[in-house]
C-alpha positions in Angstrom: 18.2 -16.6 5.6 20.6 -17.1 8.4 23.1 -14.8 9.6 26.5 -15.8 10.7 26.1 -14.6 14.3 22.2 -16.7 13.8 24.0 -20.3 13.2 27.6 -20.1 14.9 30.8 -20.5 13.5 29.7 -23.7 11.0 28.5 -21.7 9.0 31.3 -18.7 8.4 33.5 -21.7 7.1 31.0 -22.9 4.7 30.1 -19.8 3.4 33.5 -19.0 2.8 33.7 -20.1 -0.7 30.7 -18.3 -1.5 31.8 -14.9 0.1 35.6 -14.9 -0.7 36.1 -17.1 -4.1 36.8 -16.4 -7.7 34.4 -14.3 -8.6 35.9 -11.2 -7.3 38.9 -12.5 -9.2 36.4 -12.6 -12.3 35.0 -9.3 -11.3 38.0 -7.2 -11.0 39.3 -8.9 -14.1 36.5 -7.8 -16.1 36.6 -3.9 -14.8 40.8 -4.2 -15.7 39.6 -4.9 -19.0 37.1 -1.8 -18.9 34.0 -4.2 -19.6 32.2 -2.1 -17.4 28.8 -2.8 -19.3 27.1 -5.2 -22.0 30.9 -6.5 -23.8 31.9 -9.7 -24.4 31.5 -11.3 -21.2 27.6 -11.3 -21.7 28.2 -12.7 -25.1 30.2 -15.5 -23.6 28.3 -16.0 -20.2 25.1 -16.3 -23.0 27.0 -19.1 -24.8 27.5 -20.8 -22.0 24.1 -21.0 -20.7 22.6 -22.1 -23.7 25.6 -24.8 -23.6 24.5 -26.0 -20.1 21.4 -25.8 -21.3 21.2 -27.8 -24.3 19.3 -24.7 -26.5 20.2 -22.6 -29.7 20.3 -19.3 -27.3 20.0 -17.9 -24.3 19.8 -14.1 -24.0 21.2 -12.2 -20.8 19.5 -9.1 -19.4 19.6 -7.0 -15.7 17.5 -9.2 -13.8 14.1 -11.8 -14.1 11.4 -9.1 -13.8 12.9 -7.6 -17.2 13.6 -10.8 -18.6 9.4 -11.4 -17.9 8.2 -8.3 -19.3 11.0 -8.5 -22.7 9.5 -12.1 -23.3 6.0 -10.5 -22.8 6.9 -8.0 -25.3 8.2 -9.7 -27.6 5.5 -12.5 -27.5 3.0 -9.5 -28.5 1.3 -9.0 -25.6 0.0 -5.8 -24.8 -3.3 -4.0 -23.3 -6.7 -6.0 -23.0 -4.9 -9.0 -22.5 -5.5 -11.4 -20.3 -2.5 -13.5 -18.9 -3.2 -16.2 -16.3 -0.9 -16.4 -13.6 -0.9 -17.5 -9.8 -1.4 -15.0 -7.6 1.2 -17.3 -5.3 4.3 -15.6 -6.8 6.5 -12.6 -6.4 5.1 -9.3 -6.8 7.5 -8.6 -10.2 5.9 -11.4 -12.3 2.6 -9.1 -11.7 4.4 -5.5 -12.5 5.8 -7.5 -15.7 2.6 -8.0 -17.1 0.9 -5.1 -15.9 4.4 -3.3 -17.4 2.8 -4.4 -20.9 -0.7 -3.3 -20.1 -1.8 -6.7 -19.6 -3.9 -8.2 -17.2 -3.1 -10.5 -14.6 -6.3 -13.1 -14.1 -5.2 -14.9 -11.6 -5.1 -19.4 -11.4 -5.2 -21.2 -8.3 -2.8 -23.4 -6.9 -2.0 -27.1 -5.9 -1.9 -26.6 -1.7 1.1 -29.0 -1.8 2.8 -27.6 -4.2 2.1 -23.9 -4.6 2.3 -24.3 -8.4 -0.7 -24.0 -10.8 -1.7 -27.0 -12.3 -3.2 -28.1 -16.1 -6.7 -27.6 -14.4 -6.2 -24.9 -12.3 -5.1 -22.8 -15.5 -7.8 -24.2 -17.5 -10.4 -23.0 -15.3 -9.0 -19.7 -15.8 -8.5 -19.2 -19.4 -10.9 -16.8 -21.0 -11.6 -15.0 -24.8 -8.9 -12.8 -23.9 -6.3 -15.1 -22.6 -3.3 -14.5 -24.9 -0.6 -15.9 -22.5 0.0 -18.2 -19.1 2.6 -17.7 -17.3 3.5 -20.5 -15.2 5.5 -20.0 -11.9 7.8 -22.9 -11.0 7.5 -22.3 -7.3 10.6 -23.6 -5.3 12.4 -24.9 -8.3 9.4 -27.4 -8.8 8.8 -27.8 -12.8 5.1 -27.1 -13.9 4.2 -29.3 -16.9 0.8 -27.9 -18.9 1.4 -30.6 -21.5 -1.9 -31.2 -21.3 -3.1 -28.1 -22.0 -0.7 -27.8 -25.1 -3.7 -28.6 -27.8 -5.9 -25.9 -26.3 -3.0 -23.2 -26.0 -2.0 -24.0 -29.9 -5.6 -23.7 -31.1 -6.2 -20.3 -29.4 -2.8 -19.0 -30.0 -2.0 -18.7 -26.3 1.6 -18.1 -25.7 3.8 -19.9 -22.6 5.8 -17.6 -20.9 7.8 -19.5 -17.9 9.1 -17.7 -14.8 11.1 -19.9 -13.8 13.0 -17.8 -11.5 13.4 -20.6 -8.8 14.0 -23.4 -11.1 17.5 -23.1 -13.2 19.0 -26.2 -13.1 15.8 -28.3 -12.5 14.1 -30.8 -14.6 10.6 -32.5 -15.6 10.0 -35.8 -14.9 10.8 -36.8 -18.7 14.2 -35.4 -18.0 13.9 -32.5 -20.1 16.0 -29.5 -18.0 13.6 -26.4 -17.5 13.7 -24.1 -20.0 14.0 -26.5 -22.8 10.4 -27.2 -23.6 9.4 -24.7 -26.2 8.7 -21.9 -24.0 9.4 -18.5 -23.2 11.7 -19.2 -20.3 12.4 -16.8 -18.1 15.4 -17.1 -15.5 16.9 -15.0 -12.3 20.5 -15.0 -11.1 19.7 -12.8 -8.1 21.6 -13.0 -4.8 19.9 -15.9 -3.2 19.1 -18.2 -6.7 20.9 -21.5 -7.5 23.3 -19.5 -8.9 24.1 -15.4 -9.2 25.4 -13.1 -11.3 24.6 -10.6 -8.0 22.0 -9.0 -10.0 20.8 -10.5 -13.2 18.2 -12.8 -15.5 18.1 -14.6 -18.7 15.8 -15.5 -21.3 15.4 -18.5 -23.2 13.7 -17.9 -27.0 11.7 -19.9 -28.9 13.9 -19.4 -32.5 16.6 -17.0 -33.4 14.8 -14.3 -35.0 12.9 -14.1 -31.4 16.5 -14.3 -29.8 17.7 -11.1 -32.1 14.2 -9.6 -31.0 14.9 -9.6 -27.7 18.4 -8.5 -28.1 17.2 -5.0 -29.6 15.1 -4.5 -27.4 17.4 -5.0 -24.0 19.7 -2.5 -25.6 17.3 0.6 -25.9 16.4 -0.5 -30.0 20.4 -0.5 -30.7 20.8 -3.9 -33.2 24.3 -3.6 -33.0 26.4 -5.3 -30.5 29.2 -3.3 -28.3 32.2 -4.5 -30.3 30.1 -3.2 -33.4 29.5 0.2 -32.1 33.2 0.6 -30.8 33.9 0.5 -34.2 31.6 2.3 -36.2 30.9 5.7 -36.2 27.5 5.2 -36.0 24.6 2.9 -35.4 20.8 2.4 -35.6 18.2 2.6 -33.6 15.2 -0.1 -34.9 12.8 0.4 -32.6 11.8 0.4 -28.7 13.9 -1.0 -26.4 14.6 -0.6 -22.8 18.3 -0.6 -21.0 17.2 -4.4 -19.7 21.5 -5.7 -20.5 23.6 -7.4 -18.4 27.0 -5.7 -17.6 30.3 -7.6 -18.2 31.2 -7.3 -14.6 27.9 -9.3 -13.4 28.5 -12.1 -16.6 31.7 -12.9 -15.0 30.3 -13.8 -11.6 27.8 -15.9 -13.2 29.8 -17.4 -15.4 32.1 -18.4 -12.4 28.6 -19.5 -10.7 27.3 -21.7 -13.6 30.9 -23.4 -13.7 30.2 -24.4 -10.0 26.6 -24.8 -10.7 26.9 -28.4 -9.9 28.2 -28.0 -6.4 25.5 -25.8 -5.0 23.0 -28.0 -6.9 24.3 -30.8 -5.1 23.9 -29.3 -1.2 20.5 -27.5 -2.3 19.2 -30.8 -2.8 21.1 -32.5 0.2 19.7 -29.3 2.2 16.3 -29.7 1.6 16.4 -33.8 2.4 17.7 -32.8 5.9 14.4 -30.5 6.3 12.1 -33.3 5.0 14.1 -36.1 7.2 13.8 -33.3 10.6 10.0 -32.1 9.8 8.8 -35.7 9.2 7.3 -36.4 12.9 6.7 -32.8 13.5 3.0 -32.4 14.0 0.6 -29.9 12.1 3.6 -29.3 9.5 3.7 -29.8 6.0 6.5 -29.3 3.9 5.5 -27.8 0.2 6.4 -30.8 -2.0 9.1 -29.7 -4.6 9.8 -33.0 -6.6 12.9 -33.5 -5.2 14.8 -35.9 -7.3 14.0 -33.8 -10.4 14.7 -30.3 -8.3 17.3 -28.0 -7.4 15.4 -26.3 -4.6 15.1 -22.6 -4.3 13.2 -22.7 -0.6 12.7 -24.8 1.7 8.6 -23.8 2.4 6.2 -25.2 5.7 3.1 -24.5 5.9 2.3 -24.1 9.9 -0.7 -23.2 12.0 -0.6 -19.4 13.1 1.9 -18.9 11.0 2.3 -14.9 11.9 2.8 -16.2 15.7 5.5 -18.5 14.6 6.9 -16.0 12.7 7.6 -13.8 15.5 8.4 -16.0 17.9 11.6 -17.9 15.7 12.4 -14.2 14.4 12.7 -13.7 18.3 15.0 -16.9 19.0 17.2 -16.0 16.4 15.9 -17.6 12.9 15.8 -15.8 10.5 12.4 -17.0 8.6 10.3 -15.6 5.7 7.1 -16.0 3.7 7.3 -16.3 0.1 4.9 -14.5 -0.5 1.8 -12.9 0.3 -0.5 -14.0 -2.6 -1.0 -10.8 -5.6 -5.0 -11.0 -5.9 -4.7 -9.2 -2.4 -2.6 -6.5 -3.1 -3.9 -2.9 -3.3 -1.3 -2.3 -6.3 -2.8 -5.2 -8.1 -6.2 -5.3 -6.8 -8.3 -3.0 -9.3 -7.0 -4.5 -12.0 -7.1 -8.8 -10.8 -9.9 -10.9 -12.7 -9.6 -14.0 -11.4 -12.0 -17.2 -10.0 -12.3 -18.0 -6.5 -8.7 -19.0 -5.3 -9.5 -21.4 -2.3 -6.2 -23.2 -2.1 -4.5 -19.7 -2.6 -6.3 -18.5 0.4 -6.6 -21.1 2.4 -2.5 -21.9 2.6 -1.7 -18.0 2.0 -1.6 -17.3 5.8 0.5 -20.8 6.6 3.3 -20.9 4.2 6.4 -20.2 6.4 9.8 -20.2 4.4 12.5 -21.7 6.5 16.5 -20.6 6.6 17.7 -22.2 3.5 21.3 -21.3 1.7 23.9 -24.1 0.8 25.9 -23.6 3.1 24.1 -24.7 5.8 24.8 -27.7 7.6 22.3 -30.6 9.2 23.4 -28.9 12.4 21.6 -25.5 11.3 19.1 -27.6 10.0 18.7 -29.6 13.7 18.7 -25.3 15.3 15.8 -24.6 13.4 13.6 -27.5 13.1 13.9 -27.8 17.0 13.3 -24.3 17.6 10.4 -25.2 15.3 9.3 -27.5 17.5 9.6 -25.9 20.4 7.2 -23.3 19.3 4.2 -25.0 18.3 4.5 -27.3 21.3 
């Protein structure tokens, strides 16, 4: 991402609402109330999520990677497993499932899209395939409808990270993380919108939802207002300290209210990119389904990529790669089962993630696609 000093003074007064608006105002509200962990802000920042979203719940916890291994748990997945997976993804999806004992067997990927596909997951399923965990790169929804018959019959369970993707839809209009799934989203610093630090979970029924809620708070069933009353409590089972302070449900509830206003310049963001990078030569822009999208990235792949790298780092744009693939990794790598990944590889050491945050303007957008430019010519 962009600094200020990288872009000029544009971008300062854009940003300004992000950096300086109600949310502190939200934030100092909820420590005045001394909701300085899981209270009733979580309670009511859940509610509204599963409001915007349409579902029956929505439960909040610290961040994606323990929303990801909570939905694993809670799906019954544990050691010996086999959970298909891209190995184009963020290192936590992989410590999720290795955070159960599972093991990652890695899919392969579309090339222009960076998501696995019905085929590419099919090809990968084996005996001891309990769960697939779909990625929705960029924002982009992955639909495995087709695939739906087969998962039933075997008893495979969908787990979605969808960590890119809140606010996006599938092309039948159905928003992401209303399909039946284990959804699994991140309100980090740089998603569509943040609680600072923070995830959710989307359950398939209610006794799942009350599952999931015992095990975020260390195998506690009752909730905070509960215990503040009581002179005691039980402990049901396992659980991990995976809940969502008060103070970071109020900046996301702030954010989801104004969830439709950094939707709206993601997506007008992202068109700039695809209008500027059109006629640029030897550069393809990773295809995120823009009209059903809220875009997380804005992703190229480029020849000699790690020379580009360098050289816009050294002009002053401040680029990234999302992400080097898993199936590579010496954390991962004695315990990856996986089928040859040629798309994976082959686009692994070209995908260059360009400065994208909302408030950019075309102008930032015209610095770095000419710098761009410049470079490979």
């Amino acid at each position: 991402m962009l600094s200020r000093s990288d872009i000029g003074p544009a971008y300062a007064r854009n940003a300004a609402p992000f950096l300086h608006g109600p949310e502190i105002e939200a934030m100092t509200a909820a420590l005045m109330a001394g909701q300085y962990g899981h209270h009733t802000e979580t309670e009511q920042f859940e509610a509204e999520l599963a409001a915007f979203l349409g579902v029956p719940d929505v439960v909040a916890v610290s961040r994606c990677t323990a929303a990801l291994h909570l939905a694993l748990l809670a799906a019954g997945i544990g050691r010996g497993d086999d959970v298909v997976v891209p190995a184009q993804t963020f290192c936590a999806t992989v410590h999720a499932i290795r955070a159960v004992g599972a093991v990652p067997r890695f899919a392969d990927v579309d090339p222009h899209t960076q998501c696995v596909t019905a085929d590419t997951v099919a090809a990968a399923i084996t005996d001891d395939t309990r769960a697939v965990l779909p990625v929705h790169y960029g924002g982009r929804a992955v639909d495995l409808r087709a695939l739906a018959p087969e998962l039933a019959e075997h008893r495979i369970t969908v787990v979605e990270d969808a960590a890119h993707a809140f606010g996006s839809r599938h092309r039948d209009g159905r928003l992401v993380g209303t399909t039946g799934a284990l959804t699994c989203f991140s309100f980090g610093p740089i998603k569509t919108i943040t609680s600072i630090e923070g995830g959710a979970i989307v359950p398939r029924d209610r006794r799942e939802a009350e599952r999931l809620r015992t095990l975020r708070l260390l195998g506690i069933r009752a909730k905070q207002a509960e215990r503040i009353r009581s002179t005691d409590y039980l402990v049901d089972g396992t659980g991990l300290p995976y809940h969502l302070s008060a103070v970071h449900a109020a900046v996301g509830r702030v954010q989801l209210r104004h969830h439709h206003i950094v939707a709206e310049r993601r997506v007008t963001l992202w068109r700039a990119y695809a209008r500027a990078l059109v006629d640029i030569d030897n550069v393809e822009l990773i295809d995120v389904d823009i009209d059903y999208t809220i875009p997380f990235n804005a992703v190229v792949r480029v020849p000699d990529r790690d020379v580009v790298f360098a050289r816009m780092k050294e002009a002053g744009i401040g680029v990234g790669v999302h992400y080097p693939p898993n199936h590579t990794q010496p954390a991962f790598r004695r315990w990856t089962r996986h089928r040859p990944l040629p798309a994976t590889e082959a686009t692994a050491s070209e995908l260059l993630s360009l400065p994208f945050h909302p408030a950019m303007t075309e102008h930032d957008v015209t610095t770095v696609t000419s710098t761009l430019t410049a470079i490979l010519s």
